[in-house]
C-alpha positions, 0 to 999 in steps of 0.5 A, a space after each residue: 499463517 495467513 497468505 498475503 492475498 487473503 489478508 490484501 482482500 481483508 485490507 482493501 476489499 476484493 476489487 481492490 485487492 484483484 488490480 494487483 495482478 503479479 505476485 511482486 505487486 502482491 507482495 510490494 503491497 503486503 510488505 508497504 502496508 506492514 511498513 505503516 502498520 507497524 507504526 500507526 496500525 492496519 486502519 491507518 495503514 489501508 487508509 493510506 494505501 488508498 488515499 490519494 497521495 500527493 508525492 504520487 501524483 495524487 493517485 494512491 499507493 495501491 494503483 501505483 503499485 498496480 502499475 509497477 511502481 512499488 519503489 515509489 510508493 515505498 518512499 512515500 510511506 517512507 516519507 510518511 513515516 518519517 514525517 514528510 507531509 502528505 
C-alpha cells in the first residue's frame, strides 16, 4: 500500500506536497483528490487541485487546504462534481 504522502508528492510534486504541514492537511488532501479522481481521473483530479478556483477565492484547493480550510475546498470539489461551474 502506498502512503498518502508518497502519493501527495507524486500528485503534485514535492514542494507542493511539503505546504501541507498536519497529517489533517495531508489527509484532507488525499481524500479531495481521491473524491475527484474517482470520477474524472488523477490528471484531472491534480489539475484541479492546483488550479485557482474561483468559489475559493481564485486560490487553489491545495493552498487552501494548507490554511486549514479542507471544508472549503471540499464543497468546491463537491460542486465540481456536481456540476457547479468553476
Amino acid at each position: 500500500m502506498v502512503s498518502i504522502e508518497a502519493d501527495l508528492t507524486a500528485w503534485f510534486g514535492p514542494t507542493a506536497a511539503r505546504t501541507l504541514t498536519t497529517a489533517v492537511q495531508r489527509a484532507a488532501a488525499h481524500r479531495i483528490h481521491r473524491m475527484i479522481a474517482d470520477t474524472a481521473g488523477d490528471a484531472v483530479a491534480t489539475m484541479w487541485m492546483v488550479g485557482m478556483n474561483p468559489h475559493l477565492g481564485d486560490r487553489s484547493p491545495l493552498d487552501v487546504i494548507a490554511d486549514g480550510r479542507a471544508r472549503d475546498a471540499e464543497a468546491a470539489a463537491r460542486g465540481y462534481l456536481n456540476g457547479v461551474p468553476t
